[in-house]
TORKOL-4160 file (C-alpha; in steps of 0.2 Angstrom, whole numbers, padded with zeros to 4 digits, m for minus):
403
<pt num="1" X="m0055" Y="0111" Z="0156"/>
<pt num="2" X="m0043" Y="0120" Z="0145"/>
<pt num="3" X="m0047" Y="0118" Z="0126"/>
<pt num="4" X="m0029" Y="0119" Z="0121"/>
<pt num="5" X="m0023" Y="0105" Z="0134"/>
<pt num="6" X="m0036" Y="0093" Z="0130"/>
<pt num="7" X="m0034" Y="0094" Z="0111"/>
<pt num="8" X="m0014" Y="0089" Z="0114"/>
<pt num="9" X="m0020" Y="0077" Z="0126"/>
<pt num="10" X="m0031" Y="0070" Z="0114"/>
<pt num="11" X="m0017" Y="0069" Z="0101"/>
<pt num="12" X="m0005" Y="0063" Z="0116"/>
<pt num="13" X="m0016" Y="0047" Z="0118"/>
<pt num="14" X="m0020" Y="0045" Z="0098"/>
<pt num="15" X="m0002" Y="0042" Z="0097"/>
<pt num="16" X="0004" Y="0032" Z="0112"/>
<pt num="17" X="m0010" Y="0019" Z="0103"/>
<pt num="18" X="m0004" Y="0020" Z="0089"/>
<pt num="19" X="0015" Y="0017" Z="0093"/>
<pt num="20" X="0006" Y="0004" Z="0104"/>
<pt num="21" X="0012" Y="0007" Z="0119"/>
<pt num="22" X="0003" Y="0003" Z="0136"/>
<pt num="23" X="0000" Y="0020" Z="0147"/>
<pt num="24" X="0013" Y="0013" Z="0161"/>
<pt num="25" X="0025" Y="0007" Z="0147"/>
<pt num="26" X="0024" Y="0027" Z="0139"/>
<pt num="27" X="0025" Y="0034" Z="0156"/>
<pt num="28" X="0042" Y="0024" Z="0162"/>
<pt num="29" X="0048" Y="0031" Z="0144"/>
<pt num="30" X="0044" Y="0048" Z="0149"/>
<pt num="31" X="0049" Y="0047" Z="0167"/>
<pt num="32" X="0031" Y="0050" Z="0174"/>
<pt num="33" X="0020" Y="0042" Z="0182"/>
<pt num="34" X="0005" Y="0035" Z="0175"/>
<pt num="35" X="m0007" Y="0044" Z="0185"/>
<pt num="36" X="0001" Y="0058" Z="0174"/>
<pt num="37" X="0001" Y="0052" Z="0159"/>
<pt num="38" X="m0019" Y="0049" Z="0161"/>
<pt num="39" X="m0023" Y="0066" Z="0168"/>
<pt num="40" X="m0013" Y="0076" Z="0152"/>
<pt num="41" X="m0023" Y="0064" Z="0141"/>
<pt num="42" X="m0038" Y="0069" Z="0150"/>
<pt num="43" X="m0034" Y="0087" Z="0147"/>
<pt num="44" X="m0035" Y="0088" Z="0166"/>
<pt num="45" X="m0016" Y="0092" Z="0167"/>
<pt num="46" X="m0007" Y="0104" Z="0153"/>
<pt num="47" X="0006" Y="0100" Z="0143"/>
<pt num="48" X="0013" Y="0117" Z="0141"/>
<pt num="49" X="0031" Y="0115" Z="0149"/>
<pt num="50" X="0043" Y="0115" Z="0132"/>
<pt num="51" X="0056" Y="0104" Z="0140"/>
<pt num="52" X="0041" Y="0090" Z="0144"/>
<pt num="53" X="0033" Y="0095" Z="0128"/>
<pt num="54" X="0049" Y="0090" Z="0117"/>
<pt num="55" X="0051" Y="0074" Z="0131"/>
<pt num="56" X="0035" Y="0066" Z="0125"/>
<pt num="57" X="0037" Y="0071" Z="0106"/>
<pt num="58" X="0052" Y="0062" Z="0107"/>
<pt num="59" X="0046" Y="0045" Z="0113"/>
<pt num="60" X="0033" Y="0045" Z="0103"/>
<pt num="61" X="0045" Y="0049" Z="0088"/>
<pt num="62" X="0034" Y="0065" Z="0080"/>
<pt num="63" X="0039" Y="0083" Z="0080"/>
<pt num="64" X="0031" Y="0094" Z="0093"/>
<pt num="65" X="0020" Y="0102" Z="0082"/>
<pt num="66" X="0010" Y="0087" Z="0078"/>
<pt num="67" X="0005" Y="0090" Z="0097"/>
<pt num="68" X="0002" Y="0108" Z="0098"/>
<pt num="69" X="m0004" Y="0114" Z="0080"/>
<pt num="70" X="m0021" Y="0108" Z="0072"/>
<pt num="71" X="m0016" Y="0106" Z="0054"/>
<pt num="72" X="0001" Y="0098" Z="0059"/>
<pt num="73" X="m0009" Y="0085" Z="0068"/>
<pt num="74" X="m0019" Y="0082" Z="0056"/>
<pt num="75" X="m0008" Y="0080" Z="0041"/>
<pt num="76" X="0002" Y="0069" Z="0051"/>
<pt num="77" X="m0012" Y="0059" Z="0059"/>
<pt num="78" X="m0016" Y="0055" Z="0038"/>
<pt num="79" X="0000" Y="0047" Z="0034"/>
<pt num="80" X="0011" Y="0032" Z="0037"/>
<pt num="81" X="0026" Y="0039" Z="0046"/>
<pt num="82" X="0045" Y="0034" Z="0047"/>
<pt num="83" X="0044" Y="0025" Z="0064"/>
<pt num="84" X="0030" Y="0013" Z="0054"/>
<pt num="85" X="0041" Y="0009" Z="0042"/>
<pt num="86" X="0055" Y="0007" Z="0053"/>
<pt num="87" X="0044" Y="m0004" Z="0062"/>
<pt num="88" X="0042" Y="m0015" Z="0049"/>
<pt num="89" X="0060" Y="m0015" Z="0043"/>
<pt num="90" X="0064" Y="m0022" Z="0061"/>
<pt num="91" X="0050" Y="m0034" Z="0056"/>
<pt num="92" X="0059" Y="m0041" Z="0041"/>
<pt num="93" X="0076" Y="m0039" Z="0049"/>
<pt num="94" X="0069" Y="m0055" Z="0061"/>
<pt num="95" X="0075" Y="m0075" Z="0056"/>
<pt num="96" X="0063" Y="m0089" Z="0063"/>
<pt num="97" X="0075" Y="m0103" Z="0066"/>
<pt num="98" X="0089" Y="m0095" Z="0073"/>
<pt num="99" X="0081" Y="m0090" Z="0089"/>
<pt num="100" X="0066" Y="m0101" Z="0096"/>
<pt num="101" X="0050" Y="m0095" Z="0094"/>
<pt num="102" X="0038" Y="m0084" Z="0100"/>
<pt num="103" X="0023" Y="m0097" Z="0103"/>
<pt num="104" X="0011" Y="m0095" Z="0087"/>
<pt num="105" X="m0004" Y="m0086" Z="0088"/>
<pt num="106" X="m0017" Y="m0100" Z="0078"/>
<pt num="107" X="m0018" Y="m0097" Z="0057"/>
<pt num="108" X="m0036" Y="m0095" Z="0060"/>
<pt num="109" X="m0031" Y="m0079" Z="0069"/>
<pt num="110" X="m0018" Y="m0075" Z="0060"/>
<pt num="111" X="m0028" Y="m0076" Z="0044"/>
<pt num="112" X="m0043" Y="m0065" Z="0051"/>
<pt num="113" X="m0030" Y="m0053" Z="0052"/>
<pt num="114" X="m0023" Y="m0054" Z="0035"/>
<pt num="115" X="m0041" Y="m0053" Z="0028"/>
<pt num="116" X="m0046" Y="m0036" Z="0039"/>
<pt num="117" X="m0025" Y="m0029" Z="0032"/>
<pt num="118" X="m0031" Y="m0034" Z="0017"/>
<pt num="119" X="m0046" Y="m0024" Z="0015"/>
<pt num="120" X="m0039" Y="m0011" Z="0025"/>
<pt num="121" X="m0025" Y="m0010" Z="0009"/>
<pt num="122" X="m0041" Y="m0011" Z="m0004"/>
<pt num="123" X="m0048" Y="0004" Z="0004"/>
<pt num="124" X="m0031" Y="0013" Z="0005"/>
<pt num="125" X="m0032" Y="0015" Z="0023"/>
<pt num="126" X="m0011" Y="0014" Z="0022"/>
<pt num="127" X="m0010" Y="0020" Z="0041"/>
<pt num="128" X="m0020" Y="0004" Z="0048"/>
<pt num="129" X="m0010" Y="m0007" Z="0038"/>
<pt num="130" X="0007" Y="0001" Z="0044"/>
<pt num="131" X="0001" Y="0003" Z="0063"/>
<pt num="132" X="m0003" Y="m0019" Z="0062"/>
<pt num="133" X="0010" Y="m0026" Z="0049"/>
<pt num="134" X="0025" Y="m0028" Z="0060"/>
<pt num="135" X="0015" Y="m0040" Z="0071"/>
<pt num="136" X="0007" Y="m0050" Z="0057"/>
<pt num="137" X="0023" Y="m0052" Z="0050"/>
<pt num="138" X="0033" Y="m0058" Z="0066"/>
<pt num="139" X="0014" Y="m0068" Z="0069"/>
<pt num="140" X="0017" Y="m0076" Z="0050"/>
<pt num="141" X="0034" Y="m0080" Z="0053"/>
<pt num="142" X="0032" Y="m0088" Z="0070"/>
<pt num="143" X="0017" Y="m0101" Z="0061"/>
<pt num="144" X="0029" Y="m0107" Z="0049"/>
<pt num="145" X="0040" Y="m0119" Z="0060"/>
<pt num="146" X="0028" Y="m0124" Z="0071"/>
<pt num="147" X="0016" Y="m0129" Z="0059"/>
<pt num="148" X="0014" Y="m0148" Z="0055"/>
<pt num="149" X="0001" Y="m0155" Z="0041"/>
<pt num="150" X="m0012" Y="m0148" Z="0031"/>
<pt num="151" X="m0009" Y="m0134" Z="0042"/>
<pt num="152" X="0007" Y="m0131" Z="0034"/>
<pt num="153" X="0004" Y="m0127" Z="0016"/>
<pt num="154" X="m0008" Y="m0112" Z="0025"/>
<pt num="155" X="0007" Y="m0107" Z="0036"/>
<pt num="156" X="0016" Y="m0102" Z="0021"/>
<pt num="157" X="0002" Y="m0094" Z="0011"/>
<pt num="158" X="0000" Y="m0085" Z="0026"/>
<pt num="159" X="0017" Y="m0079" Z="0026"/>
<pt num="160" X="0017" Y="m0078" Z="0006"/>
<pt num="161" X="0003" Y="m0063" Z="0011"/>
<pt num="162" X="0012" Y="m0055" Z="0024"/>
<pt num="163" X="0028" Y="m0053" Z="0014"/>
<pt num="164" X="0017" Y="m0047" Z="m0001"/>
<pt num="165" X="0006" Y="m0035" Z="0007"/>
<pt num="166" X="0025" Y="m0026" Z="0014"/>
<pt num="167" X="0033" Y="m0027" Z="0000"/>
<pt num="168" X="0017" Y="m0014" Z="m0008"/>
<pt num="169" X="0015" Y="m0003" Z="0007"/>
<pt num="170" X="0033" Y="0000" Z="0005"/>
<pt num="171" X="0035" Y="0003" Z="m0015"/>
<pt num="172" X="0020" Y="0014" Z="m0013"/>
<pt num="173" X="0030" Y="0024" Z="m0002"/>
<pt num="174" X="0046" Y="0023" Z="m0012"/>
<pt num="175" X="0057" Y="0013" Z="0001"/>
<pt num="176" X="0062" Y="0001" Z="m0014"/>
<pt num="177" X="0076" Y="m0007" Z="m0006"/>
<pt num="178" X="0063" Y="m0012" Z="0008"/>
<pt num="179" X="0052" Y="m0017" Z="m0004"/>
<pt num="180" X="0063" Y="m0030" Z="m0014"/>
<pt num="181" X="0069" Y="m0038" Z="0003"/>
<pt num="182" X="0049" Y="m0040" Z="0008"/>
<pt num="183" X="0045" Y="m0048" Z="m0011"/>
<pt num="184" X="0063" Y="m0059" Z="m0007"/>
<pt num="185" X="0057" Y="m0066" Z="0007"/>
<pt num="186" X="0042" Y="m0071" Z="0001"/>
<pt num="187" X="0048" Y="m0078" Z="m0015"/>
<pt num="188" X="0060" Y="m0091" Z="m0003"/>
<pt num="189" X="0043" Y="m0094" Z="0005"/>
<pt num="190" X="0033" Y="m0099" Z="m0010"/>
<pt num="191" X="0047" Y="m0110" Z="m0015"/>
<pt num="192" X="0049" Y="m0119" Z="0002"/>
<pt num="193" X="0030" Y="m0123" Z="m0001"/>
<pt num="194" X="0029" Y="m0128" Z="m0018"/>
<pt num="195" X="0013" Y="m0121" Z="m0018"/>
<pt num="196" X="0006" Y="m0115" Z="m0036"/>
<pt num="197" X="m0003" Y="m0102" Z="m0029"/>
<pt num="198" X="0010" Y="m0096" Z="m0017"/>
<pt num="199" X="0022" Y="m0095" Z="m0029"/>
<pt num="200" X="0009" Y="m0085" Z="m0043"/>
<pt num="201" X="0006" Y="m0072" Z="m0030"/>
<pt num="202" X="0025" Y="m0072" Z="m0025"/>
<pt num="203" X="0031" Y="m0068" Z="m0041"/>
<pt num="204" X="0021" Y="m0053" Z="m0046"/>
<pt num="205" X="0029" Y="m0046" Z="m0030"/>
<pt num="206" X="0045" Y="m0050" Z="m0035"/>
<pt num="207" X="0043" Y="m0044" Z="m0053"/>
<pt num="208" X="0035" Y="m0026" Z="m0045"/>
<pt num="209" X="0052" Y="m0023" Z="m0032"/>
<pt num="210" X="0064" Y="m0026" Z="m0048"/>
<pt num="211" X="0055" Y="m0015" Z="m0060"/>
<pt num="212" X="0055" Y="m0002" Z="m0046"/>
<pt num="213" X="0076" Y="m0007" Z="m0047"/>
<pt num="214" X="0075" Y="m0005" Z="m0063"/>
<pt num="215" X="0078" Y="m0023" Z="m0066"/>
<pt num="216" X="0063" Y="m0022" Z="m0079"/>
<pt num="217" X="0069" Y="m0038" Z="m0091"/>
<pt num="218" X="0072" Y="m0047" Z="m0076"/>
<pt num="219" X="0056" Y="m0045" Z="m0069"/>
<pt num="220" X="0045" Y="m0048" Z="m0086"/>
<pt num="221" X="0055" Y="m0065" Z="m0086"/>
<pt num="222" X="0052" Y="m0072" Z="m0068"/>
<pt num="223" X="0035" Y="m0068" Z="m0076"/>
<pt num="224" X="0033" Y="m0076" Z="m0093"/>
<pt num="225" X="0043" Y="m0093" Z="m0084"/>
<pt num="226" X="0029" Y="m0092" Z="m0069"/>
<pt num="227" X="0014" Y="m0091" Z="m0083"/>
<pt num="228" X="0024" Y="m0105" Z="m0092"/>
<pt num="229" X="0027" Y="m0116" Z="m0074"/>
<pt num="230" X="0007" Y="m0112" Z="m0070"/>
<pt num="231" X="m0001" Y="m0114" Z="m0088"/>
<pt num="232" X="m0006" Y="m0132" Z="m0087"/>
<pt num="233" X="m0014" Y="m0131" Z="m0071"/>
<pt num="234" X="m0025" Y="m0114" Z="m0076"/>
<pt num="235" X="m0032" Y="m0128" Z="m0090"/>
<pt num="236" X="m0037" Y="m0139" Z="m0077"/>
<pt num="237" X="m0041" Y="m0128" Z="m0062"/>
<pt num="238" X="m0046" Y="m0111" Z="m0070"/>
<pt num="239" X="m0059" Y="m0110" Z="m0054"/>
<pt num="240" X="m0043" Y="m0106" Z="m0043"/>
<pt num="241" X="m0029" Y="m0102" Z="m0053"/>
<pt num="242" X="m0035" Y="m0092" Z="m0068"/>
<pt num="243" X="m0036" Y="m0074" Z="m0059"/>
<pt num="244" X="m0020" Y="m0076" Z="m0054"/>
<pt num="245" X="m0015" Y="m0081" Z="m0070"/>
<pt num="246" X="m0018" Y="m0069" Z="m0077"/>
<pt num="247" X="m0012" Y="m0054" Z="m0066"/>
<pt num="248" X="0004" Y="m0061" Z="m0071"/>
<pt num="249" X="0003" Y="m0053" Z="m0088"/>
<pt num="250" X="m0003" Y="m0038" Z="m0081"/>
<pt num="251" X="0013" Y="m0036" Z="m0071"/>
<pt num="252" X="0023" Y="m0039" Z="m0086"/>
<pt num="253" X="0013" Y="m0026" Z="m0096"/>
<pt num="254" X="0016" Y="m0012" Z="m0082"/>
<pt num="255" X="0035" Y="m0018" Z="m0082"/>
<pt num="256" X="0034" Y="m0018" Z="m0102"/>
<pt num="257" X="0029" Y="0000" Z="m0101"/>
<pt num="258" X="0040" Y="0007" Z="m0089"/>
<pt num="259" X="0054" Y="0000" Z="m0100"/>
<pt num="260" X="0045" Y="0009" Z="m0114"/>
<pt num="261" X="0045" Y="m0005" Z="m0126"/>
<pt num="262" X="0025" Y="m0003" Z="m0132"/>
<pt num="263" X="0027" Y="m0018" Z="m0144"/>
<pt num="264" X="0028" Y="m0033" Z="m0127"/>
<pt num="265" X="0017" Y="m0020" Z="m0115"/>
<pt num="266" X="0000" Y="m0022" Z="m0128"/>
<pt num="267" X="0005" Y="m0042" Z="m0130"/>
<pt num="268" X="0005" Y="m0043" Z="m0112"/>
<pt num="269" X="m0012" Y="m0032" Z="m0111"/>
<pt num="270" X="m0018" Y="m0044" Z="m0123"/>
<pt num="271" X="m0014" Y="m0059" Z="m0116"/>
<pt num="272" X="m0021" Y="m0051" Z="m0097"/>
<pt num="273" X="m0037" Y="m0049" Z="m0108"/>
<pt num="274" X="m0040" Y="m0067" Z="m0113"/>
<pt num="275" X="m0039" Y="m0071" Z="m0098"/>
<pt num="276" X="m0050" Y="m0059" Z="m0093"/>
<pt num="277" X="m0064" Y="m0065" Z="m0103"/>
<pt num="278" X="m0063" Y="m0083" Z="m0100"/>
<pt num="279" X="m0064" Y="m0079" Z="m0081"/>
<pt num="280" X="m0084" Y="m0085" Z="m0073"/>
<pt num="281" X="m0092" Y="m0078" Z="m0060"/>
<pt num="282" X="m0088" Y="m0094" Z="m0048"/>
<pt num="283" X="m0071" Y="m0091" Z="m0052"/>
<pt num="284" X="m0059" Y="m0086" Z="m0035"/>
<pt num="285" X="m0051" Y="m0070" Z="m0037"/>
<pt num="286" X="m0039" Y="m0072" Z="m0022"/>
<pt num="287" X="m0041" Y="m0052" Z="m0019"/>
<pt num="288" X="m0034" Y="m0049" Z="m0037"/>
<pt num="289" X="m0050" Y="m0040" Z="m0043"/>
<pt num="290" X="m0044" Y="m0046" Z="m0059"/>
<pt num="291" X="m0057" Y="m0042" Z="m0071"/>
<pt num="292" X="m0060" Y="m0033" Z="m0087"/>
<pt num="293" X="m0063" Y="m0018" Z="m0079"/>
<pt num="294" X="m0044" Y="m0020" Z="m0070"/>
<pt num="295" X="m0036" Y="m0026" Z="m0087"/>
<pt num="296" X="m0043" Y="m0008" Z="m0095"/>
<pt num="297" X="m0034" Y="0002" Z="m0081"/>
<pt num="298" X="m0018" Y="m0007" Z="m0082"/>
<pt num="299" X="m0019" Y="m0003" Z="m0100"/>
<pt num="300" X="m0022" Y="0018" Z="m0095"/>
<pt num="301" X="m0005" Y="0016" Z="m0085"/>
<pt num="302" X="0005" Y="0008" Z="m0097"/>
<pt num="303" X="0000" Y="0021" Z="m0109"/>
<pt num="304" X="0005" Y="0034" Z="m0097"/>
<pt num="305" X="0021" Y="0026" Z="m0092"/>
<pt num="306" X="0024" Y="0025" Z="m0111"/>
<pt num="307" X="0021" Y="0042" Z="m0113"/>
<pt num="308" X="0008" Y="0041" Z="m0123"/>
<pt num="309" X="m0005" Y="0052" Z="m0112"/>
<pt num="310" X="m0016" Y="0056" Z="m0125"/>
<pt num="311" X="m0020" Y="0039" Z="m0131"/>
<pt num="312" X="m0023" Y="0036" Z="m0112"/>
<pt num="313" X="m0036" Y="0049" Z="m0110"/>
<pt num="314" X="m0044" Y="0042" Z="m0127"/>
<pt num="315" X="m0043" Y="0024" Z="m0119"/>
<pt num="316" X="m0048" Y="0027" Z="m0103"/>
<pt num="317" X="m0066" Y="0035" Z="m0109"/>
<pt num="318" X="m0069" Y="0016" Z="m0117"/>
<pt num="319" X="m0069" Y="0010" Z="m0100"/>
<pt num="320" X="m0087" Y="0005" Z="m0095"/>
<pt num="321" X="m0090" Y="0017" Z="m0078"/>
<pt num="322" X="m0101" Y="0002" Z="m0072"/>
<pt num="323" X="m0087" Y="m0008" Z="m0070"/>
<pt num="324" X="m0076" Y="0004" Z="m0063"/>
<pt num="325" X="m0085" Y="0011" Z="m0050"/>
<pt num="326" X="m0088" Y="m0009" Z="m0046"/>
<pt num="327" X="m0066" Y="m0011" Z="m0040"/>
<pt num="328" X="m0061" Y="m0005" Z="m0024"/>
<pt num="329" X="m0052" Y="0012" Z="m0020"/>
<pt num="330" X="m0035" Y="0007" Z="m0019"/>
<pt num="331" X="m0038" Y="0003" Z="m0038"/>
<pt num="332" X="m0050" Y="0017" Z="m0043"/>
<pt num="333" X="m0039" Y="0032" Z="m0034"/>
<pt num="334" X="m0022" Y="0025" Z="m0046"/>
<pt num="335" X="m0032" Y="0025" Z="m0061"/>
<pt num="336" X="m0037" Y="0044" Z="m0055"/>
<pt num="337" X="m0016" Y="0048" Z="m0051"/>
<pt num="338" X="m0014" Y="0042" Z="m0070"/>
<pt num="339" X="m0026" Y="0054" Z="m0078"/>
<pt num="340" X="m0021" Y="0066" Z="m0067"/>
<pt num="341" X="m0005" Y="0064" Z="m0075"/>
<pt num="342" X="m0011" Y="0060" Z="m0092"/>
<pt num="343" X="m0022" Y="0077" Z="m0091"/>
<pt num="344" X="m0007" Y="0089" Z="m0085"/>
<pt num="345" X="0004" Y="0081" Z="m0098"/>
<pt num="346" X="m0006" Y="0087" Z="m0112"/>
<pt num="347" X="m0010" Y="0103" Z="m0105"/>
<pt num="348" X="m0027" Y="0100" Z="m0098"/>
<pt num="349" X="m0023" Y="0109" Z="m0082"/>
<pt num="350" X="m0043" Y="0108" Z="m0077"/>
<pt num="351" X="m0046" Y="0091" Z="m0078"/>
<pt num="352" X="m0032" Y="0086" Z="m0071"/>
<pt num="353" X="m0036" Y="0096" Z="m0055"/>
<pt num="354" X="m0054" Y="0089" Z="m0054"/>
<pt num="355" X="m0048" Y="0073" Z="m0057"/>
<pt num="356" X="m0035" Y="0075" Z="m0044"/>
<pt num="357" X="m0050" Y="0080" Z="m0031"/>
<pt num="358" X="m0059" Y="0065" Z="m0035"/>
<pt num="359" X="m0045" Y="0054" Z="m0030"/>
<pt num="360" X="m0044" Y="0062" Z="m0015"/>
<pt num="361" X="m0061" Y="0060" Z="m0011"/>
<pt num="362" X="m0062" Y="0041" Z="m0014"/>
<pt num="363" X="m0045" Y="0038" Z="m0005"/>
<pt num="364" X="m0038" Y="0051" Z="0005"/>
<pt num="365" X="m0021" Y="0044" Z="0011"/>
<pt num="366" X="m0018" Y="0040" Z="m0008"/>
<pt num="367" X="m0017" Y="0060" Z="m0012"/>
<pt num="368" X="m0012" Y="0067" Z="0003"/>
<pt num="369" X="0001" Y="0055" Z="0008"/>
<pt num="370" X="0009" Y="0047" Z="m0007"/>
<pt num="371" X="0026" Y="0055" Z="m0015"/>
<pt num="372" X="0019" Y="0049" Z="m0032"/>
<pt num="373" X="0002" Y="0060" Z="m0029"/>
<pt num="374" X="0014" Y="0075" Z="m0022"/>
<pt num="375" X="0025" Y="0077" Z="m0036"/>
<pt num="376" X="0007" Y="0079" Z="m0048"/>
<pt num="377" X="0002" Y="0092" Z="m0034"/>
<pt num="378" X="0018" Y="0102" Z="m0037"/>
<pt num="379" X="0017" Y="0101" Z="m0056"/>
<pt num="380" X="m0001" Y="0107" Z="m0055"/>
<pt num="381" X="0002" Y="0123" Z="m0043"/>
<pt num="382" X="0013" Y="0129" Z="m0056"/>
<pt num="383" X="0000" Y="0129" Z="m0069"/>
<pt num="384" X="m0016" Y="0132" Z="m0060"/>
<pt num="385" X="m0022" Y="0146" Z="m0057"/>
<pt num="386" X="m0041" Y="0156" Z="m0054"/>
<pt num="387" X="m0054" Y="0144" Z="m0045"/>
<pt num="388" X="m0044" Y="0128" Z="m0049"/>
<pt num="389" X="m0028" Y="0134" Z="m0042"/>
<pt num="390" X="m0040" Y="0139" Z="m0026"/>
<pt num="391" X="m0044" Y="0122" Z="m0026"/>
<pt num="392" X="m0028" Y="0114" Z="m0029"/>
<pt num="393" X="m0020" Y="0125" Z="m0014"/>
<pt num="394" X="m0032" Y="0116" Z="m0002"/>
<pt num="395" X="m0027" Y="0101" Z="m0008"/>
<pt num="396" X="m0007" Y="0104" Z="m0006"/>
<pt num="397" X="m0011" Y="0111" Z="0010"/>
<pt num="398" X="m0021" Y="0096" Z="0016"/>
<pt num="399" X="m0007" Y="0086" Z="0010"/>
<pt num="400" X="0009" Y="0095" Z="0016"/>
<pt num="401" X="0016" Y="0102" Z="m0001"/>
<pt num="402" X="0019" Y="0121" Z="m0001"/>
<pt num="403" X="0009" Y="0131" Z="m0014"/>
């Protein structure tokens, strides 16, 4: 068997899964037979004939090279890609009601696979979640109508999620406007509940898409009015309110920050911190991971949004590692990307690299695939040089940004 065609078959099969297509499905695409398309995955046919080549590329919506060059395949294989988030923008672009229904696959189901997108997001495995989202959100959506009793209320936390969980892939990945009609939608969700906790969990979505508009007063008030609406039930239920409770003030702080007003970003830390300190071990965190440890780092990155990157770096060596090391790497690997930042902007070239490569080992897709971490990565090769520099080159190249 030829090495060459079974590594593009290989990569000819990872991708038709994971544009989940069914081999006869791909093959009518293509204008083969099945038969054919399992022998070139096999490797027992090449895949050598340009025309053919650039024919299957295209239906899998990927440029050649990702079938016939290692480091192309790799790089890509990493990442979310456009067709993902074109997938879910069709996803969001669908309105239960006007159509009937596709018949809903069970909330128990549903929610199981929430929960396993949910931990995939906390480990920053970005490309599971992209690959599975569009049919959680079309599964949410379809539950809503069809649901009756106390089955109801979960429908719409369900869908609450879903939205929720979109509308951070895609602000991680820049497509703001994406992003805001995701939180939107699940804002008009939490409201058609009435649900406390839907709406808590709703709003800090929300408030995320407008500050990424630049809708930053906006956003810190849909935040302070929630805190305000919620306030009386964290008295009386801080078991199941009081995490969320308080993410609400971090939210406002990051939003304070990146409007650069200091003075209502450490009020808001500070508020985030009371609540912090009142939470119990029994307490539900709903996913939050709001603890002190997650109040410190919030603080780190409105310091550094603030432009304060010294001050950062001084804070951030209060944090207690214990803890840290304790929050998951979606969490660990953004604390990382702001003193990365923090470091290059006060000229600590070094630190910033190595802290950089940590990152990257903790959560891969977070360095090598994020514009945020790129645009450190381009700042450092121009200052970096020596066995650093060696190191921040393998890094670009892993990630796709020329040295």
């Amino acid at each position: 068997m030829d090495d060459q065609a079974k590594a593009i078959g290989d990569r000819v099969r990872y991708w038709r899964r994971r544009r989940n297509l069914g081999r006869k499905h791909f093959a009518d695409m293509v204008g083969r037979s099945a038969s054919w398309v399992d022998k070139i995955e096999k490797g027992e046919r090449a895949l050598l004939r340009l025309p053919m080549l650039e024919r299957v590329a295209e239906v899998l919506n990927i440029d050649p090279a990702v079938l016939t060059d290692q480091p192309a395949a790799e790089r890509a294989a990493r990442c979310v890609d456009p067709t993902e988030v074109q997938a879910i923008r069709s996803a969001l672009g669908s309105y239960p009601g006007l159509a009937p229904a596709e018949p809903p696959a069970g909330t128990f189901r549903i929610t199981q696979q929430a929960d396993y997108l949910d931990a995939a997001w906390a480990a920053s495995h970005f490309t599971v979640v992209a690959r599975h989202l569009p049919t959680l959100i079309t599964a949410a959506q379809n539950a809503v109508p069809t649901a009756t009793g106390d089955e109801r209320l979960g429908a719409h936390r369900m869908l609450v999620t879903t939205y929720r969980l979109a509308s951070s892939m895609l602000l991680k990945f820049e497509a703001s406007d994406l992003a805001w009609l995701a939180a939107d939608r699940a804002m008009h969700a939490a409201l058609a509940a009435d649900d406390t906790w839907a709406l808590a969990r709703a709003t800090r979505s929300v408030a995320r898409a407008m500050t990424g508009d630049d809708q930053r007063p906006q956003a810190i008030g849909a935040l302070l009015a929630m805190a305000d609406r919620m306030r009386p039930q964290v008295t009386v239920d801080a078991d199941h309110l009081l995490a969320l409770y308080g993410m609400l003030y971090l939210a406002a702080s990051t939003s304070a920050a990146q409007g650069e007003d200091a003075g209502l970003a450490l009020e808001m830390h500070r508020d985030a911190a009371a609540a912090a300190q009142r939470l119990q071990p029994e307490h539900n965190r709903h996913n939050t991971f709001f603890e002190q440890a997650n109040v410190d780092i919030h603080r780190v990155s409105a310091l550094v949004r603030l432009h304060e990157h010294g001050r950062a770096l001084e804070y951030a060596r209060t944090i207690d590692p214990t803890s840290l090391a304790g929050l998951p790497p979606e969490r660990r690997a953004n604390h990382l990307l702001d003193l990365t930042e923090a470091n290059a902007k006060t000229g600590h070239y070094r630190p910033a690299v190595q802290t950089l490569r940590l990152a990257e080992q903790i959560a891969p897709e977070e360095v090598r695939c994020r514009p945020l971490a790129h645009g450190l990565l381009r700042l450092l090769l121009r200052n970096t040089n020596g066995e650093h520099g060696r190191l921040l080159s393998g890094m670009a190249e892993r990630a796709g940004v020329a040295a």
